[in-house]
N, C-alpha and C positions, 0 to 999 in steps of 0.2 A: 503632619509634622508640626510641631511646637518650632515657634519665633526663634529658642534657644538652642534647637537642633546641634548637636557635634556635628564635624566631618562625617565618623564614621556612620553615625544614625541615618545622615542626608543620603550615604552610599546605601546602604545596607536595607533602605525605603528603594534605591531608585532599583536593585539588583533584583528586589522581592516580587518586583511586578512585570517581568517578561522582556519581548522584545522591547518594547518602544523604549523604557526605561533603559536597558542595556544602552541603547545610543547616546542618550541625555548624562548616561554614565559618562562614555568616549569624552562628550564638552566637555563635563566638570574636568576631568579628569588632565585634558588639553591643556585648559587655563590652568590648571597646578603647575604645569612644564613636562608633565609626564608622557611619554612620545608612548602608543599603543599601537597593534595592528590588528589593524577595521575587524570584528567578525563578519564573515561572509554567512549570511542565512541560507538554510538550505529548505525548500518545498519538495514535498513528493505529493503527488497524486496518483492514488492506487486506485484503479477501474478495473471492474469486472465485464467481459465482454457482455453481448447483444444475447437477445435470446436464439437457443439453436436449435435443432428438429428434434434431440433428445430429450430438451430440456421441456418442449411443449409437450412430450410423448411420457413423460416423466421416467426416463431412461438413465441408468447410472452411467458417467461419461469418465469420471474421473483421471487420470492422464491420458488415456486412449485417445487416438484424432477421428475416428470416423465422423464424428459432426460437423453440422455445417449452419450457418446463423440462415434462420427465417426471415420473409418481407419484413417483419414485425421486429427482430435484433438488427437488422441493417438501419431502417427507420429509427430505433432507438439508440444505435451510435449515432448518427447523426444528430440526433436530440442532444444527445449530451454535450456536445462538441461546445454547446453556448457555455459548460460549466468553464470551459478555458477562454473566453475571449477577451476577457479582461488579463491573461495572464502571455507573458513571453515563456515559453518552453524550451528551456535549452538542453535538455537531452531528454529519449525516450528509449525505454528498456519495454521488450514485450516476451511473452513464454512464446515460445518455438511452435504451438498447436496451434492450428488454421482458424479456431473462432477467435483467438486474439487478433490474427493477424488479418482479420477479415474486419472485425473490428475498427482496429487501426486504417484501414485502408477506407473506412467509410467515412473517421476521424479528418484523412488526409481529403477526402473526397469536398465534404463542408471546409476545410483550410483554405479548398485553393478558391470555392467560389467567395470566402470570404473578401470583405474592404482589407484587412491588416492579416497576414499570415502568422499569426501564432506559434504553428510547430516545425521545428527544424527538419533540413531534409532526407535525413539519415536516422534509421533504429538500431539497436542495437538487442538482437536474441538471446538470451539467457538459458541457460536449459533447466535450471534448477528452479524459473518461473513457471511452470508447466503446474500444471492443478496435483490437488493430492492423489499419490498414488493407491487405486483401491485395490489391485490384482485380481482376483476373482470375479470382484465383484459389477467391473467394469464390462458394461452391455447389456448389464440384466433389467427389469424393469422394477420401479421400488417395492411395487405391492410384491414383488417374486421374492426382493433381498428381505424384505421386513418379514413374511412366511417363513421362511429357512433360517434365517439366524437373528430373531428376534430380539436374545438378549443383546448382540453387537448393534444391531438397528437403534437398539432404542439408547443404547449408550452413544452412538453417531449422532441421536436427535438431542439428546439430553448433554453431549460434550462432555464426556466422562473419557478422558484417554486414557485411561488405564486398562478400561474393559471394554474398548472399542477393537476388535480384532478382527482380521482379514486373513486367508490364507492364498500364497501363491501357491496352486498347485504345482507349475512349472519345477520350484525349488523345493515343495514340500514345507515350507516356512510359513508359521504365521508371523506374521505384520502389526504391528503398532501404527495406521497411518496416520492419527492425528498429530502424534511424541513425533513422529519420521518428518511430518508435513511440518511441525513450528524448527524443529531442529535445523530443518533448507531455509527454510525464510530467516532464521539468524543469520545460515549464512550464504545466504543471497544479498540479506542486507549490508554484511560486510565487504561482500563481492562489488554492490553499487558503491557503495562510499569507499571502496578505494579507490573505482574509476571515476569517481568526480574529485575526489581531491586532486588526483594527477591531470584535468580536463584544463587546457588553456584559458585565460583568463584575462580581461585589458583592467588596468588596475580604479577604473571606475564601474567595474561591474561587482555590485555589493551584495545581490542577490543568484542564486543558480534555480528554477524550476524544472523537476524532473518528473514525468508523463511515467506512470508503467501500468500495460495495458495486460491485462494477467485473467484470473479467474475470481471466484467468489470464496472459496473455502479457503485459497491460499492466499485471498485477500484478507479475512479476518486475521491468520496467522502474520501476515506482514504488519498488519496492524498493532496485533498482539505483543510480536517482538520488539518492535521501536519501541511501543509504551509501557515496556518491561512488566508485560502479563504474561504469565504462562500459558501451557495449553487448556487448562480449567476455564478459561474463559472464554472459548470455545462457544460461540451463538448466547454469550453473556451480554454481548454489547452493541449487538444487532448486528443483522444479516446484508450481504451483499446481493441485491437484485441487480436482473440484468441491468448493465449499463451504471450500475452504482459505482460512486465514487466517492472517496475517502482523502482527505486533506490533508496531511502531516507535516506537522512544523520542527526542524530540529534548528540550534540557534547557531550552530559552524558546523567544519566538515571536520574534526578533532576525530580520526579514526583507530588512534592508538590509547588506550580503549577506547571503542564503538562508547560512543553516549546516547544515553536513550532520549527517546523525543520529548519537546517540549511540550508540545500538545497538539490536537487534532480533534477536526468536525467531518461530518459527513457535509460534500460539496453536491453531489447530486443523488436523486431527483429534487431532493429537499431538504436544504443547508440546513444545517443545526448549529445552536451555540458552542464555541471553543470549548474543549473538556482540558484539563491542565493533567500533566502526568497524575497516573496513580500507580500502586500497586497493587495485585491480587494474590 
């Protein structure tokens, strides 16, 4: 900024550059005489579970629960647990199928031998967190689904939801589950951020960190949705491995419209630099 900066220029620098800047807004804006109320920031961490007996058999799992997390995915929640130790968690949302919540449980496991307990003692299940629904295709092994309906396979790999297609035999329907699977994550997303807006509060608490312990495929869709990408971006912006976990910053809980995120890194296995919203 130039010596001879306006008001509005000083404002309009401080608003351009994120959180920190938002607060140094709040001062100027105090010492004007101008009475504000605080934005509450709000974190999400979206994990994908441990790895499960399907996932090493390379078995399609998709909302089905028959799996169950190997030595090797119990081991690897546990690992991840250090991406939260530096963080207070004050609410945890998880999908309803046993490798999250076995997950979760291995999360609590490293909590409680931890010095400072991190996550609160209570979850909360979701059902609409549950992995994408594949119908058919759920139990078969990939080399079997990629043989038989090659062109949906390879639109699955490539992130094409238009020509990604599944049939439920039960209904006779075919399925869209990519369109199906970002469609729930908007609104699941708006399901969490109306229960944290209404979530009690002591009026020195400026921060809320929210834990959701989910899958991989309906992690990038969680992803997607906050940072106002559609389903096209689909394995665009890298993939969740087991135990992977995903950062997302929104800068209040304003949920009449839902606002999209501010920005977001991968936190584990291996943080990356802040990405600031885009579009696709």
């Amino acid at each position: 900024l130039k010596s001879n900066a306006s008001f509005h220029d000083v404002v309009t620098y401080i608003i351009s550059d994120g959180r920190l800047r938002i607060m140094l807004l709040f001062q100027l804006l105090f010492l004007f005489g101008v009475i504000v109320q605080p934005i509450m920031c709000f974190t999400v961490y979206v994990m994908r579970h441990g790895q499960t007996d399907a996932n090493a058999n390379e078995i399609e799992q998709g909302s089905a629960d028959f799996s169950r997390l190997t030595d090797l995915g119990k081991e690897q929640a546990s690992n991840a647990y250090q991406a939260l130790v530096d963080t207070r968690v004050t609410s945890i949302y998880t999908s309803p199928l046993t490798r999250a919540r076995q997950t979760l449980e291995q999360l609590r496991q490293a909590d409680a031998s931890s010095t400072q307990t991190v996550l609160p003692p209570s979850d909360l299940i979701l059902n609409d967190l549950r992995e994408i629904d594949q119908y058919d295709w759920q139990g078969q092994s990939y080399s079997e689904l990629k043989r038989q309906f090659p062109e949906s396979w390879r639109a699955w790999e490539k992130g094409i939801p238009d020509e990604m297609k599944v049939l439920e035999t039960a209904t006779d329907i075919v399925h869209y589950p990519l369109l199906e699977m970002w469609e729930r994550a908007d609104r699941v997303w708006n399901e969490i951020l109306d229960l944290e807006k209404k979530q009690p509060h002591d009026d020195n608490e400026k921060d809320r960190s929210v834990l959701i312990v989910a899958h991989g495929n309906l992690g990038q869709a969680l992803l997607g949705s906050a940072m106002g990408w559609d389903a096209n971006s689909f394995n665009e912006k890298g993939v969740f491995g087991n135990c992977g976990m995903a950062k997302i910053e929104f800068l209040d809980l304003d949920t009449s419209p839902r606002k999209v995120a501010n920005r977001w890194r991968w936190q584990w296995p291996v943080p990356s630099a802040w990405s600031p919203t885009t579009t696709t």
